[in-house]
C-alpha positions as CSV (number, residue, x, y, z in Angstrom):
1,X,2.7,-8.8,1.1
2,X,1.6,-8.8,-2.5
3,X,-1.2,-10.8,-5.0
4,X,-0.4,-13.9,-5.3
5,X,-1.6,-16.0,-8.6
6,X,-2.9,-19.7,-8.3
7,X,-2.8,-21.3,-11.7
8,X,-6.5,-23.2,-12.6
9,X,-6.6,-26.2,-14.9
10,X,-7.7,-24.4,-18.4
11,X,-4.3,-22.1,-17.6
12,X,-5.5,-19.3,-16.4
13,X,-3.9,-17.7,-13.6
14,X,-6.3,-16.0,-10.6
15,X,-4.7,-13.2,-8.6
16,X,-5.9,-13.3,-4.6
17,X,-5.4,-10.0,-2.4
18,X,-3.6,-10.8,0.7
19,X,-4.4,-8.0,3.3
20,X,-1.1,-7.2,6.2
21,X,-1.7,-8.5,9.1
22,X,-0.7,-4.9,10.8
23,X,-2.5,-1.7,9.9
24,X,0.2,1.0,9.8
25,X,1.8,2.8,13.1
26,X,2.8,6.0,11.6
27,X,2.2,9.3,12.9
28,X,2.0,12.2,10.8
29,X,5.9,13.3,11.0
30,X,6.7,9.8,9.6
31,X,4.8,10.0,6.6
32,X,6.3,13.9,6.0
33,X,9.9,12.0,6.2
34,X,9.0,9.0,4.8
35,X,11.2,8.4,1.9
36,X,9.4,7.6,-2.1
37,X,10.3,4.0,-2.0
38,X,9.2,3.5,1.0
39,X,5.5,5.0,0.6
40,X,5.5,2.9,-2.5
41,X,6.3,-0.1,-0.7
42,X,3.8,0.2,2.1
43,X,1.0,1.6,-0.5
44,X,1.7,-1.6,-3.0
45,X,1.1,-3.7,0.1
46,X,-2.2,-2.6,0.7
47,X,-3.3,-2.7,-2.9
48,X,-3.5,1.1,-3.5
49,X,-2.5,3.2,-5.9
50,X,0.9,4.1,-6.2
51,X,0.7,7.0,-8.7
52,X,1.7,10.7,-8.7
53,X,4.6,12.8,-7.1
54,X,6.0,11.8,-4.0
55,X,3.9,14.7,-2.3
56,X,0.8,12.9,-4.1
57,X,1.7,9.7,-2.4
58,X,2.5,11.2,1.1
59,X,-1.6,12.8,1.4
60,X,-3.1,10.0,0.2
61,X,-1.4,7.9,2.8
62,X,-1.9,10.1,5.3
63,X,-5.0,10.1,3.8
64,X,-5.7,7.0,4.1
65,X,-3.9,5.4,7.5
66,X,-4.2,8.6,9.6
67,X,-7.7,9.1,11.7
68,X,-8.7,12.0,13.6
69,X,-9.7,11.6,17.0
C-alpha cells in the first residue's frame, strides 16, 4: 500500500497514509535472508524510512516488527 493524494479545489494535492491491513509474519531468519528490495518494499509500506545499507534496513525492521516475549 502506499500514500495516496486526493486533489482539493484550489489544486493542491493532500497525501493520506494508508496503514496494511497485516502486521508482518516474519521471524528473525526471514529478515537475515530477506533480500534489499524486498525490505524496501515492506518498509515503504509502512511509511518508514528506507535509508542506509542493507544491514541498516535489516535492524531496523527487526527492530521494528520483531517483539520479545
Amino acid at each position: 500500500m502506499e500514500s495516496m493524494a486526493h486533489p482539493i479545489p484550489n489544486g493542491i494535492q493532500v497525501k493520506h497514509f494508508e496503514m496494511p491491513l497485516h502486521y508482518p509474519r516474519y521471524t528473525r531468519a526471514d529478515y537475515e535472508m530477506m533480500p534489499e528490495w524486498k525490505l524496501d518494499c515492506l518498509l515503504r509500506s509502512y511509511g518508514l524510512p528506507i535509508t542506509g545499507d542493507v544491514n541498516h534496513k535489516r535492524k531496523f525492521a527487526m527492530g521494528a516488527f520483531l517483539w520479545q516475549y
